[in-house]
Every structure is written in structure tokens, then in C-alpha cells.
N, C-alpha and C positions, 0 to 999 in steps of 0.2 A: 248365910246359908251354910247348913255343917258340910265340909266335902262330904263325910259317910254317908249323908241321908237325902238322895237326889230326890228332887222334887216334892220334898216334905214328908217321905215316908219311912219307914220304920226300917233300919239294915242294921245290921252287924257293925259295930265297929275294925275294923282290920287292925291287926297289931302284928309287931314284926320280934325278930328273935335274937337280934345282935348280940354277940358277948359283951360289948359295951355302947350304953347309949348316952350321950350325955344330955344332958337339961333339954335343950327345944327340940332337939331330934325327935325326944320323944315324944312331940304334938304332931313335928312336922315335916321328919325329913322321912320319917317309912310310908308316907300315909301312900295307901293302894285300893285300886274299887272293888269295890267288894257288890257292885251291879251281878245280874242274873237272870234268868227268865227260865224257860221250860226242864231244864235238866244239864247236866254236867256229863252229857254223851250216852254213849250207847250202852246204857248200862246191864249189865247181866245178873239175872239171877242171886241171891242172896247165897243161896247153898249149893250155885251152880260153879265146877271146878274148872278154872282155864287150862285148853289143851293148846299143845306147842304144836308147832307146824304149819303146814299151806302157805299159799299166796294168796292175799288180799289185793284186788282190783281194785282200785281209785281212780273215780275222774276226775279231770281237770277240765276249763272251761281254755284255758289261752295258758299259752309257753312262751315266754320272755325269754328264753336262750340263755338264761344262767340261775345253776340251782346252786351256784356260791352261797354261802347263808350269809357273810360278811358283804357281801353284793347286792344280793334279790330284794327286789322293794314288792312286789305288787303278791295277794294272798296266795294264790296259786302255787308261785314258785318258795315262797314258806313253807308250805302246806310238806314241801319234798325236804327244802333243806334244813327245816327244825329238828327233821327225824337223826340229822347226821351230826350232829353237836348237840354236847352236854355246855352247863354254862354253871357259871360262879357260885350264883342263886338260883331259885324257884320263887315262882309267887300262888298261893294258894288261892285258887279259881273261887273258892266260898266266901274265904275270907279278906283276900288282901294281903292276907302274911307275907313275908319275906322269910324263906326256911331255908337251911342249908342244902348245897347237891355238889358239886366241885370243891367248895369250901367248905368246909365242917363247921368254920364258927369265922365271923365277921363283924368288925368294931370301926368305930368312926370315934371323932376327937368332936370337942362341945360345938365346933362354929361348923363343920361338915366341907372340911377343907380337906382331910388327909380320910381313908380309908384302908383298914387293913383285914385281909382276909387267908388266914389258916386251911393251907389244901388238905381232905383229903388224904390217905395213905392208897395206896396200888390201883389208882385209875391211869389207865394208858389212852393213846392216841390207836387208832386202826393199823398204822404203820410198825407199832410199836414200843415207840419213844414216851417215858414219860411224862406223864404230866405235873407238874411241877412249876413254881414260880417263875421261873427264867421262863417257861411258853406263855404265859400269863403276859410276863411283860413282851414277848414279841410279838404274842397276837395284837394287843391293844396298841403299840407300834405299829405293827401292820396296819392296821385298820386307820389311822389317822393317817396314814405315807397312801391309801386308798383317796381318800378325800371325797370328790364328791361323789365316787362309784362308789363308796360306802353310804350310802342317801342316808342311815339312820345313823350309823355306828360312829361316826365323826362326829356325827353332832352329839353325843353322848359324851364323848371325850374330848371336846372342841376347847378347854379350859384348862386340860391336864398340864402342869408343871414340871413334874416327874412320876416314873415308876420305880420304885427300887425293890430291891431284891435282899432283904436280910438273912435268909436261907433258904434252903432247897422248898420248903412249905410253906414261907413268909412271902408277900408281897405288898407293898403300899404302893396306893395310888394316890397323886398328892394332885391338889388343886390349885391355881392361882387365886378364887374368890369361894364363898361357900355354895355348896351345889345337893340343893334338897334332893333331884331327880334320879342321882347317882346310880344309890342303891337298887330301887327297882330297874335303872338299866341293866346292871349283870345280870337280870333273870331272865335277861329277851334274849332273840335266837341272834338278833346280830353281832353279839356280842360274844356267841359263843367259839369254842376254842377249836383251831386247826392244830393240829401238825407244824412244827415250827419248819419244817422242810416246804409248808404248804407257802409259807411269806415267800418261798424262793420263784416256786409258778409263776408263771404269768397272766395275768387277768384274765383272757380268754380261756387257758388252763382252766385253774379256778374253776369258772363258770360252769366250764365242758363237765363239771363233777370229777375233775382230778385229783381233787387233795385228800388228806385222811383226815379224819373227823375224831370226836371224842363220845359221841350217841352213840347208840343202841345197834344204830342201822348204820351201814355203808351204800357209797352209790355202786352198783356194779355195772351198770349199764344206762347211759341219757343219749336218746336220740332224739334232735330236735324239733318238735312239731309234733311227735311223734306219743312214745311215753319215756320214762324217768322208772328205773327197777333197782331197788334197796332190798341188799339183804342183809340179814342178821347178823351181830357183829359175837365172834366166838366169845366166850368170858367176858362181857360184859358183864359188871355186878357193881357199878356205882349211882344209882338211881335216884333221883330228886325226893325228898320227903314227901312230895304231893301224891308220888306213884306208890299202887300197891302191888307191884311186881317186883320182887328185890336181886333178882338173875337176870339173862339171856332175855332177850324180847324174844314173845310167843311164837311170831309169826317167823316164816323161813323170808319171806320176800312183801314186799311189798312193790304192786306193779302200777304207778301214775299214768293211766292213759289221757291224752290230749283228746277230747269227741266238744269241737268248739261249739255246734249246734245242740241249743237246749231240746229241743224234741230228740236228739239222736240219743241225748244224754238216760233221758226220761225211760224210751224203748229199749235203752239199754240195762239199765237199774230192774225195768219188770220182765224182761228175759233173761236175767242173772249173767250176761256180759261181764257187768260190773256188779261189784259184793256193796259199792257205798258211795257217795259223791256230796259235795257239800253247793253244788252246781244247780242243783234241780230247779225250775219258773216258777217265782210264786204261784200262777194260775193250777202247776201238780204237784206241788208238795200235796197237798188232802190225798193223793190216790199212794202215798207213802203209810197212812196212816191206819196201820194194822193188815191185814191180810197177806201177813206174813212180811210184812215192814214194817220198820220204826224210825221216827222223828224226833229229832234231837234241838233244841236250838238254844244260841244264848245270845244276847246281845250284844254287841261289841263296843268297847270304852274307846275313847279318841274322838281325833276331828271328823265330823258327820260328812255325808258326799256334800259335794259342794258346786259350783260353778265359779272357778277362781279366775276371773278379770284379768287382763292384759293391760296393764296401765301406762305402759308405754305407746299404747294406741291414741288416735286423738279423740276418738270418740269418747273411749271408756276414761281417760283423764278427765271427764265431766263428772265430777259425784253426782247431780244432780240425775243423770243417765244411770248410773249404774242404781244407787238408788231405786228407782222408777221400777228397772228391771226387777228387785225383790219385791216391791211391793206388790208387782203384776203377778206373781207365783204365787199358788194355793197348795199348801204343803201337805193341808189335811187331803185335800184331793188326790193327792201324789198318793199319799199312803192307803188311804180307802177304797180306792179304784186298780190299785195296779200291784199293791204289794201283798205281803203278808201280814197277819194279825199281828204278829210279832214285831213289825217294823212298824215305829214311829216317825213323825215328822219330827222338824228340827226344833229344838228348842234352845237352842244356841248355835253358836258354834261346835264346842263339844256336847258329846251324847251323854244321857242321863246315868250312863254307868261309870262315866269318870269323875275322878275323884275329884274334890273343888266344885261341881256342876252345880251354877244356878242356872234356872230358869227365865228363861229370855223372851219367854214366845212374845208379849206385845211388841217388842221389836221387829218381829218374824211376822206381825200382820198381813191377812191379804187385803190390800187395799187396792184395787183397779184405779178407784175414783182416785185417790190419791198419787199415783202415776201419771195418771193425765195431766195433771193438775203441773207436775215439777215437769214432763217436757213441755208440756205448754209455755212453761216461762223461762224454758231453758230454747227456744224458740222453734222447737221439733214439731212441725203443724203436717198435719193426714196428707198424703199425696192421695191422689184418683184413682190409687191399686190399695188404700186403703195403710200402706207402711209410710211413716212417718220420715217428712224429708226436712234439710236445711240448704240451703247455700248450696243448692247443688247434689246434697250427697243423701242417699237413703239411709234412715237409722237401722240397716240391716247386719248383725253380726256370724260368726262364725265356731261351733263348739267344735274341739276337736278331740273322739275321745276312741277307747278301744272297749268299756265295760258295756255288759250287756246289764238288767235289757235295756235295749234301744226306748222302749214304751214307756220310761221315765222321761225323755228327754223331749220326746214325741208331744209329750202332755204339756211340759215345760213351753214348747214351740207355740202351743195353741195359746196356751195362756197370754203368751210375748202377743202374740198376734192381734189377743184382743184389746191391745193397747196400743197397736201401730207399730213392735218392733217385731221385723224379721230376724227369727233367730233358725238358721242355718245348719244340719248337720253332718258330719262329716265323719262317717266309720273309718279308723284306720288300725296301722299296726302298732302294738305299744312303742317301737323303733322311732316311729315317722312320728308319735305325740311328743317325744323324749325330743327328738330334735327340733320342732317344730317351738318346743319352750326354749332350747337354746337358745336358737336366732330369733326368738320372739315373733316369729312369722303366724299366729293364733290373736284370736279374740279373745276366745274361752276354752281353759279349760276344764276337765270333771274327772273327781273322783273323790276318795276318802283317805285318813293314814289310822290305822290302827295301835293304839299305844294308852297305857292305865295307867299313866300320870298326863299330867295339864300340860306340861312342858313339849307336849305335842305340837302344843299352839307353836311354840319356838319353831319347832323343826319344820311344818309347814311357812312359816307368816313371813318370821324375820327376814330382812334382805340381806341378810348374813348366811339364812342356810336355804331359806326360799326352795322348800322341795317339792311346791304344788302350782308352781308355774304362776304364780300371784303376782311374783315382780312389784312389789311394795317399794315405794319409794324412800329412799333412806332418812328421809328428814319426820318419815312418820313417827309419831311418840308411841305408836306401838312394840319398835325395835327396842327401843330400850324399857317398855314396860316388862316385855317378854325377857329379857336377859335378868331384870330386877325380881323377875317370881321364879326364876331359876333358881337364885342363890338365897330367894325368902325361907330362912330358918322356924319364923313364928308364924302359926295355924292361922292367923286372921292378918295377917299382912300381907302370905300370900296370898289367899283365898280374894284380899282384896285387889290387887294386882291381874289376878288370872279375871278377874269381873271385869278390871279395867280395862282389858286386853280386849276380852272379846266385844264389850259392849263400845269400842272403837272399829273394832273390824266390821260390827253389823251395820252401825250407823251411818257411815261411809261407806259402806258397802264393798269395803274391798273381799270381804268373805261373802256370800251369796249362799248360806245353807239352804240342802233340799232337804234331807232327810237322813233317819240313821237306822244303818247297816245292822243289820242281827245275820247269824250263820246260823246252818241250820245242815243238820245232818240227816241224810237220808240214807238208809242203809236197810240190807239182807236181814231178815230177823235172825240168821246164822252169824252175824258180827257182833262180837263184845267188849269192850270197855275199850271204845273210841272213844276218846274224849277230850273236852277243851281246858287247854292252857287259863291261866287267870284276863290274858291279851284275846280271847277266842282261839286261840293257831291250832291247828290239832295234833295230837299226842296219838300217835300210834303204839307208844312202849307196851303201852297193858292192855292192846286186843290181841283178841284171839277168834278164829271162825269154830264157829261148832257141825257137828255134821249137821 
């Protein structure tokens, strides 16, 4: 399967721009997805001129209490802290590209061990302080002395050897083993750079939007629960090649309100409350669709939602059970009944915009009949309420999750049902799911990670970085498949690795795809050039409102 051409159709090839690429890199250490769907944001007018000024309204759907960008894992709290860091790279939303933004020019040695990337002349931090190679190395310092409250960024740098410093513009980053996924790490927001005074805060600090950033935007104000207000950072003028604003961000402010209820969200958007939200119910996005709105949406690359297994359960340690349970889910139904046109069911593990994506669906079968069949002989026979019992114990499990909507899960439950397994749900705060996978006190839990290399699979799966609550047991041959497509330099050795990976996770079921997430911007016909990252995250640098 080409990574570029998911599902057998026709894309772009991505290419990337290093000042030096040696031999396999250039098959296989830039490769980036170049997936897409409805548009590349809010886009404005061809000969229409962007004016400077106002506050743009943003909803958000739920606040996780930290718009650290080195910190925040879940899309919401991205959505704020992308705006306040610039980062290394860019990755070009159409194409894949890896283009310069921090670094002017970036080069790698033949085996993808060492890295080095040329800052830049006169980009500052909001506090001040230059930006320069010495911040370079203390953010990505930081960031590793973070650990696992870095849920992405560590694992990005989970291999480094050294950083060094050959001048004030020079920096290497040097590897223990070779690491294809490097490169497109510097162009995500975890990765982007604080204030070297920001490693001194403390975590909660951090969070509270204390530190100074290197973006567009600054935080001026985050109250929790509440909203998150950014504003415009003076002299700003070092902007990613992907943008076409080369000054100051348009807007003065940027104001994230928290409205956690979708209908408050909806009432909001058609009474001009709020100017845009990327929130809105499948069932209203349509009433976004002209009359003085516009829709925006693109698909998103990475691991698709999922139901990730608690294997340190006795139940769920049965493949034969976990199993059963995929076979019982009807993914096309999920997608045809409750989503948007835009949103597909799974067809792997990874979504059809990332790069490496084969297609998996006969794995992803709905078979009912075939569920019965494996508890039946795993000895789980109907009790008299119709949920399937053993030795005493109901095959009833527990999801524990905080995404909406709920009526994904709703469906899921009915499905479980018609096979005899009680499957339980449980709304709570992202806090209590967070803790709830430390002490392994869960059955299941749900969600997705968004990221345009395979190496996702890692950051999710491994029992090394385990960030989806999977608890993979260490003797699986997944762990180290996933570490060996990491450091896969050649285009079909990884490609064969990332297959093996997932088509172990389906088979056994420790991954449990439901479907895959697209964003989708709904916004004031008065909002322009919102738009999405190459990862979907959104870019506020180049909107502007119009009257």
C-alpha cells in the first residue's frame, strides 16, 4: 500500500525541504499525509483584503485546566495553546511538506540519527528573550524532565542522546537509534517553544497559561471552566511558510468560551454569541450551511476513536471476549446514523489520512453471528435478563469517558446487547478518566490521538508510552514492532511494520476501532482564513472578521 495513496486513490505525493537529505530519508523519513476533505478553512474571498482588529468568539466544548501546549493532550485545550507557540517546522495541510518557521533550513545525516536545524534571525519569546539554540535545547529538556504530563512530547523525544549547541543559530539533536518520525515532530504544537524562564514555573503555573510563548498570540487571561482570552502579540513577524500573513496576527483577541452543551453551542453560533466553534452536533452542522454561515471541514490523520480494553481486567484478559466485542459493532451504522457525511467508519486502526494507511476493513467485520459463536466457547452462555453469564459473574462491562456525543456510545451499548454483553456508561470529568487509567480502576476506555505520522500507533499502544489507557501487556510483539517502525528508514519496511502493528492490535483486539474523527468548522460568514494545520489543529494567525 503507497503511504501517499489511502485507500487506493489518487493524492499528492508530500515532499519535504531539508537542506540536506541523505539516501532513504528521502523515501522515508519526511513522508507526511497529505489526506483532506471539504476545504482548508474559512476561507475568504480571492480579492477580498484582511482587516486587523476585534475579538473573535470561540467555543469550546470541555476545559481540561491546562492551556500549557507542552502539557494539554485533548483538541479543545490545542485549539488555545497552538495559537501561543511557534515551533521548528510547519507541515503543509495540502501537501505534507515539512517547510521552515523557527528554523530557516533543517538537515538530517543518512541513517536519521542526528538532526540539525538553523534558527531564524530576530524571533523573540513574548517576555522578550531570544529565541535562539540554547531555548531550543531547554525547551526539549523541559519537555522530557515533563514526562508523562508531556503525553506527546516525550514520546517524541523518548530516544534523544543529546542536544548540542554549536552557536547561538545551531542546534543538534542527536539520537540513540534512527528515528523516521522526528522531523514532522517539530511542526506539532507540543513541541513548540516556551520562554526559557517558562521551564522554571511550575506545572500548575504552566497550565494556568503563565509562561511566555513564541506565537502570534499571548494568553491574557484563562479562567477555568469558564473561557481562555488571547491576545495579539506586538511585532510578531516570523510566520510559518504555510501562512499567508507575514506581520502581527489580524485579530486583537481571541476570546475561547467553554458552552459544554451542544444545543447551547448551536443557539449560540445563530444568535452571533459566538463568531465560530469547531463543536457543533452532527445532527446541525446543515443549519451552518449558508444563510450567512460557512462550513469548513477536514479529516483528521492519527489513531481513529477507539474503545481501548483494560487488560489487566479478568474479563477483558480473554481475547476471545474482547474479540466478540468488535465483532458485535457496526461501524457503518455508527457513521450512517449518527455522524456526519464527512466522518467515516474505521478502517484500521489509523484513519485514511495518515500516512502508511492500509485498509483493514475485513478485519473490522460486523459479525454478530461470529461473537456468539467465540463466547459460546469461551463458556459465556445467556442468563434470563438476556446478558451473558459464567461462574457466577455477568459479562457486564464499564466505558469510562468525558467526549461527546454520548449517541456514539449509546449505539455501541445496543449493539453489545444484542450479543449478551452489558456494556455500561459512565459520563465523567476528563480528571476522574485520567485517574481512573492510572489505578486501572476502568474496563474501557474512549477516544482518539491526533497526529500525521503512524508513529501514533507508538504513542498510543506501546507499554512504554501507553497514553490511551490500553495497558498492553509487555510481552506483546506489538511493543517492539512499534519501536522497529519508528526508527524504519526504508518506505516498505516501514510501511510493512506499521501493517504489522495494527493488524496485531485488531486481531486480538486490544485496539477496538469505532470510527474516524473529521473537524469541521462552523463559523459567521463575517470570519476569514481560519484554518487547519496539516494535524487538523486550528490556526488563528491569518483570520480576520469583516464587518
Amino acid at each position: 500500500m503507497n503511504p501517499f495513496n489511502p485507500a487506493g486513490t489518487t493524492a499528492n505525493r508530500p515532499t519535504s525541504r531539508p537542506a540536506v537529505v541523505g539516501g532513504l530519508l528521502a523515501a522515508a523519513l519526511l513522508l507526511s499525509a497529505c489526506g483532506g476533505t471539504a476545504g482548508a478553512g474559512t476561507e475568504p474571498a480571492a480579492d477580498a483584503t484582511p482587516v486587523s482588529g476585534g475579538n473573535l468568539n470561540f467555543a469550546l466544548s470541555v476545559d481540561r485546566g491546562c492551556i500549557d501546549p507542552q502539557q494539554a493532550g485533548n483538541n479543545d485545550a490545542i485549539a488555545v495553546a497552538r495559537q501561543t507557540v511557534a515551533s521548528l517546522t510547519s507541515q503543509d495541510p495540502k501537501t505534507g511538506e515539512i517547510v521552515p518557521w523557527l528554523a530557516e533550513k533543517f538537515e538530517a545525516n543518512a541513517d536519521a540519527t542526528s538532526f540539525t536545524f538553523t534558527l531564524r534571525d530576530g524571533a523573540t519569546f513574548a517576555d522578550g528573550a531570544a529565541i535562539d539554540a540554547a531555548s531550543v535545547k531547554t525547551n526539549f529538556e523541559a519537555i522530557k524532565a515533563l514526562g508523562a504530563k508531556a503525553t506527546l512530547g516525550s514520546t517524541y523525544l523518548s530516544d534523544v542522546s543529546a542536544i548540542t549547541v554549536p552557536d547561538a543559530k545551531t542546534v543538534v539533536v542527536d539520537f540513540s537509534k534512527p528515528n523516521a518520525q522526528f522531523l514532522q515532530a517539530t511542526s506539532t504544537f507540543t513541541l513548540g517553544l516556551l520562554s526559557p524562564a517558562s521551564a522554571a514555573l511550575s506545572e500548575a503555573d504552566r497550565c494556568a497559561g503563565k509562561f511566555s510563548g513564541s506565537g502570534p498570540f499571548s494568553v491574557r487571561s484563562y479562567t477555568v471552566d469558564k473561557e481562555a482570552v488571547l491576545e495579539r502579540r506586538p511585532g510578531y513577524s516570523w510566520p510559518a511558510a504555510t501562512n499567508t500573513n507575514k506581520g502581527e496576527a489580524y485579530l486583537d483577541t481571541v476570546t475561547f468560551k467553554i458552552i459544554p452543551e451542544a444545543g447551547n453551542r448551536t443557539g449560540s453560533l445563530q444568535s452571533g454569541q459566538i463568531d465560530a466553534t469547531a463543536a457543533i452536533s452532527a445532527a446541525d452542522v446543515a443549519l451552518f450551511n449558508g444563510n450567512g454561515f460557512s462550513t469548513e471541514t477536514r479529516a483528521n490523520p492519527g489513531v481513529v476513536y477507539n474503545l481501548y480494553p483494560n487488560e489487566s481486567s479478568p474479563k477483558l484478559k480473554d481475547t476471545a471476549v474482547r474479540q466478540a466485542i468488535s465483532k458485535a459493532i457496526n461501524r457503518e451504522e455508527i457513521t450512517s446514523t449518527l455522524l456526519t457525511d464527512a466522518d467515516q467508519p474505521a478502517k484500521g486502526v489509523l484513519s485514511h489520512t495518515t500516512p502508511y494507511f492500509t485498509d483493514l476493513s475485513p478485519l473490522l467485520a460486523h459479525d454478530p453471528d461470529g461473537a456468539r459463536k467465540l463466547l459460546d466457547a469461551a463458556g459465556w452462555k445467556e442468563g434470563p435478563d438476556g446478558v451473558r453469564e459464567k461462574e457466577g459473574q455477568k459479562l457486564s462491562f464499564q466505558v469510562t469517558y468525558w467526549q461527546s456525543p454520548k449517541e456514539v456510545l449509546e449505539l455501541v451499548q445496543q449493539q453489545l446487547k444484542a450479543v449478551g454483553v452489558d456494556l455500561q456508561l459512565k459520563f465523567t470529568t476528563i480528571a476522574d478518566v485520567t485517574a481512573a487509567q492510572a489505578d486501572k480502576t476502568y474496563d474501557f476506555s474512549y477516544g482518539n490521538l491526533t497526529r500525521s505520522d503512524p508513529d501514533v500507533l507508538r504513542t498510543v499502544f506501546s507499554s512504554a508510552t501507553a497514553r490511551g489507557g490500553s495497558n498492553l501487556r509487555e510481552q506483546l510483539p506489538v511493543d517492539d514492532t512499534l519501536g522497529e517502525q519508528a526508527a524504519a528508514l526504508d518506505q516498505a519496511a516501514r510501511q510493512k511494520l506499521v501493517d504489522q502493528a495494527q493488524e496485531t492490535l485488531i486481531k486480538d483486539a486490544h485496539s477496538i476501532p469505532l470510527y474516524e474523527l473529521s473537524t469541521t468548522i462552523s463559523a459567521s460568514e463575517k470570519v476569514h482564513g481560519l484554518t487547519f494545520e496539516a494535524s487538523s489543529r486550528l490556526d488563528f494567525y491569518d483570520t480576520w472578521l469583516s464587518n
